[in-house]
C-alpha positions, 0 to 999 in steps of 0.5 A: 444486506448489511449497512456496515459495509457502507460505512468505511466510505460513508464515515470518513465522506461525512467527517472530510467536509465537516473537518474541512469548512469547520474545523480547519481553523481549529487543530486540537478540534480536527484532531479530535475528529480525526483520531475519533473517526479513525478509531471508529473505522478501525474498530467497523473494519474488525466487525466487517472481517469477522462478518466475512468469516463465515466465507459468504460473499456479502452484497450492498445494494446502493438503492436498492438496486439489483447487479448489473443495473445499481451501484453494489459493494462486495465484502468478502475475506479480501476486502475485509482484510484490505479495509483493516489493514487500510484503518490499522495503518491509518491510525497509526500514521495519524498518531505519528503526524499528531505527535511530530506536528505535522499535521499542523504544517497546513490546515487541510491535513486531517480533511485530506487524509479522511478523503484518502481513507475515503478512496482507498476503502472504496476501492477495496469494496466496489464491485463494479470495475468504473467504480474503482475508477471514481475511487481510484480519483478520490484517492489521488485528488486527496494524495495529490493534497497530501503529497505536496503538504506543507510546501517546498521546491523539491516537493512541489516537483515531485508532487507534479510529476506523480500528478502528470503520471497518475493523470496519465493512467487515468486517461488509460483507465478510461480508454479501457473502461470504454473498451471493455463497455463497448465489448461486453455491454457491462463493468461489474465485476460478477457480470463481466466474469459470467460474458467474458468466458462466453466469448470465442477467444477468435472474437475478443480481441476488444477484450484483450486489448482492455485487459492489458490496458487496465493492467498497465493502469494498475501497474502504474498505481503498483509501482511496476516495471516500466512505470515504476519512476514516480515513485521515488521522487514522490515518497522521498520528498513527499511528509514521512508520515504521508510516505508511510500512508502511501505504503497502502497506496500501492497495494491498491494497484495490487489488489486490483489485479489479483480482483479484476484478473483473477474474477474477470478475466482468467484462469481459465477464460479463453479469451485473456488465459495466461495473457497478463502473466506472461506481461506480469512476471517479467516485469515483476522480476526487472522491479525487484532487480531495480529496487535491489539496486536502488537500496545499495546505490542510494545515498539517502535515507529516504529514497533508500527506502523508497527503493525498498518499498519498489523492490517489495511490490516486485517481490508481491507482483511475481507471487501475483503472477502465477493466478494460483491459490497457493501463490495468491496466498503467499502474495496476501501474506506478504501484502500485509508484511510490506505494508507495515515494514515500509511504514514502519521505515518511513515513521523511524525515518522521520524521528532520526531525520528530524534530529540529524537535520537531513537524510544523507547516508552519513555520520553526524552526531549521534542523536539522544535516542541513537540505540532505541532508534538503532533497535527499531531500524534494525527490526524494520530493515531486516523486515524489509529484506526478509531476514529472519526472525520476522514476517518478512522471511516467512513472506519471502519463504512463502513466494519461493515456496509457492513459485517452484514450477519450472516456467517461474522457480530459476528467475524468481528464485534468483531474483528474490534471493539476490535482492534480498542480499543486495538490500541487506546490503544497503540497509547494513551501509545505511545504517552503519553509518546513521547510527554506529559511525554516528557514535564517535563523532563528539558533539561540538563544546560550546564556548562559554564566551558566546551567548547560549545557542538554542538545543541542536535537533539531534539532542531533542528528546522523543516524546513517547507519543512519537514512539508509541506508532512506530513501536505498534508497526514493529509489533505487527511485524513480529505478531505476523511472525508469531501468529503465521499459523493462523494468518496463513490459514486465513490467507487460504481461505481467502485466495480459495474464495478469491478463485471461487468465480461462480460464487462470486457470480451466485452472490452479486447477480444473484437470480440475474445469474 
């Protein structure tokens, strides 16, 4: 048993308190602590995915206690891969808040954002379903911190209404948890994996019932079709660097349905088979279609990206779908794709907003970096949209390819294809007029009479501290490009031992089995 699946939970518990009643007062000290930690749980989260090479499923047994009695986490190829991913985007966004100040808009910045890693790695590693609940909480109580960070009408609103829905489904989350314990007698994963497919499909209708009540509650946390509203008001108003942090938030959703309802509760288990698909995928297919038009009837920047990040959890929810290897697989790839194109849309979005004094779709004085900031948005939205050359085609290519049964090839076919035009649309709008319209509007001449006024934004030249983070999202776009082979074979390997329920059963039960 390995203690180094414990720390990312354990590190950035132990660093949120100490920054918070010590270092609050201090930001150069919080900083510090903060980078160092995440570093450091960037640099563990490497050592967990080449321990988890090897293909075995690895058990943590929190005092000791044998599964279904303790409290255990998993790591295998998935969590492994959701826990870097979780700390690459992390240290990147926290570059960013340091380097554009924000950070210091508010005094628990750094306490609530390892709070959030915290939650959010927790999730990716418990092996028992009430777990995630608690993990789940920790993320939003942190998130509700961040989201409202720094204060202001419209954020205050936004933040409200993304509490009022999360409590929400936190309220379906325990309805659920209280059906499934009253149903099977247990909530760990393994356990419930091995009493699930014993129950006669005439018998478990409970079962049923909380199958479909957690999937509505990770829709809601994924962003899904018709839960999908609150998340448009939340990243638009939300701090850009806190929006490109959320990129993962969503995935948390998304990851536990492929968790819980592939080990749990199907294929092939009599009593929920083929029930959370046929809800899955349609649903899937309407939010791809409403951040498709979202992107083309945006009039701001920020909800234009918003509304992308919709329509790629659509896109990554159909592949989802199908419980197959092949799309799982396709779905994975284009996990990790999503996560650092929204990301990377949300920290360009912030140096060009900074500098422009607003995010309205249009033209204004051109900013003193307007053909670097050009580049970077470019590579990013035809990331977004799926264009080649970048990972987001490949993902797209991906998905189609893994999707051409008969039930699903005719609506995902069209609904990707379609949404991808109308989003290239969209970002070619947006950025015509944020950066070539920009260009032919002169930059207004001082009166020489009038007493020197302070440097307008969009003449304020970016550090490179501020262009280092965004540029490392965009090479992660292009390095999933370039290394597609591999990834993908990884992916395989991944989704193959994601199916494998047996061993997962073997591993966290083990003589209990």
């Amino acid at each position: 048993m390995s203690h180094w699946i414990i720390v990312p939970i354990v590190l950035p518990a132990m660093l949120a308190p100490l920054i918070g009643f010590v270092m609050r007062h201090d930001i150069v000290l919080a900083r510090v602590a903060s980078v160092v930690g995440t570093a450091l749980l960037l640099a563990v989260s490497v050592g967990l995915v080449i321990l988890a090479a090897d293909g075995d499923t690895h058990i943590y047994r929190l005092g000791d206690w044998p599964a279904p009695f303790g409290i255990v986490l998993v790591l295998d190829r998935l969590s492994a891969l959701m826990v870097l991913l979780t700390a690459s985007l992390a240290l990147m966004v926290l570059m960013h808040s340091i380097a554009t100040g924000w950070d210091d808009r508010g005094k628990h910045f750094h306490a609530l954002f390892q709070f959030q890693l915290m939650g959010i790695c927790g999730a990716f590693l418990t092996g028992d379903i009430f777990n995630l609940f608690v993990f789940f909480e920790v993320l939003l109580i942190a998130s509700y911190g961040l989201m409202i960070h720094s204060g202001g009408r419209d954020r205050m609103r936004a933040g409200l209404q993304y509490v009022v829905m999360n409590l929400a489904g936190s309220t379906l989350f325990l309805f659920a948890l209280g059906t499934l314990y009253a149903s099977t007698g247990t909530l760990n994963i393994a356990d419930l994996a091995a009493k699930v497919p014993e129950l006669p499909a005439d018998e478990a209708a409970l079962v049923r019932v909380a199958a479909m009540l957690l999937m509505i509650v990770f829709a809601v946390k994924a962003a899904l079709f018709p839960v999908q509203f609150w998340l448009p008001a939340t990243y638009s108003n939300a701090p850009a660097p806190v929006a490109a942090l959320f990129a993962i938030m969503t995935k948390v959703g998304a990851y536990a349905l492929l968790r819980v309802h592939t080990v749990a509760f199907g294929p092939g288990v009599p009593a929920t088979d083929g029930l959370i698909g046929a809800w899955l995928f349609p649903a899937a297919i309407v939010t791809i279609a409403l951040g498709a038009v979202g992107v083309l009837g945006a009039r701001r920047l920020m909800p234009l990206i918003s509304f992308s990040a919709i329509g790629s959890m659509g896109t990554l929810l159909v592949a989802v779908a199908a419980f197959s290897t092949s799309a799982t697989t396709a779905a994975l790839y284009y996990m990790v794709h999503s996560t650092f194109a929204a990301a990377c849309l949300f920290l360009i979005a912030d140096l060009v907003v900074a500098r422009r004094g607003g995010d309205s779709l249009s033209p204004a004085p051109a900013t003193v970096h307007n053909g670097l900031f050009a580049a970077i948005f470019f590579a990013a939205a035809i990331g977004m949209a799926g264009m080649p050359p970048l990972s987001g085609f490949l993902g797209k290519l991906l998905v189609l390819d893994a999707m051409r049964q008969p039930d699903f090839m005719v609506w995902t076919w069209t609904a990707i294809l379609a949404g991808s035009l109308m989003t290239v649309v969209g970002f070619a709008r947006a950025g015509s007029a944020l950066f070539w319209k920009s260009t032919s509007i002169a930059e207004p001449v001082p009166d020489p009479q009038v007493e020197t006024l302070p440097e307008p934004p969009y003449a304020s030249v970016a550090k490179p501290s501020e262009i280092v983070p965004v540029m490392f999202a965009t090479a992660a776009l292009a390095g999933l490009a370039i290394f597609a082979g591999p990834v993908t074979e990884y992916l395989e390997q991944t989704s193959l031992q994601l199916f494998d329920r047996a061993a997962y059963i073997s591993a966290v039960l083990g003589g209990e089995f």
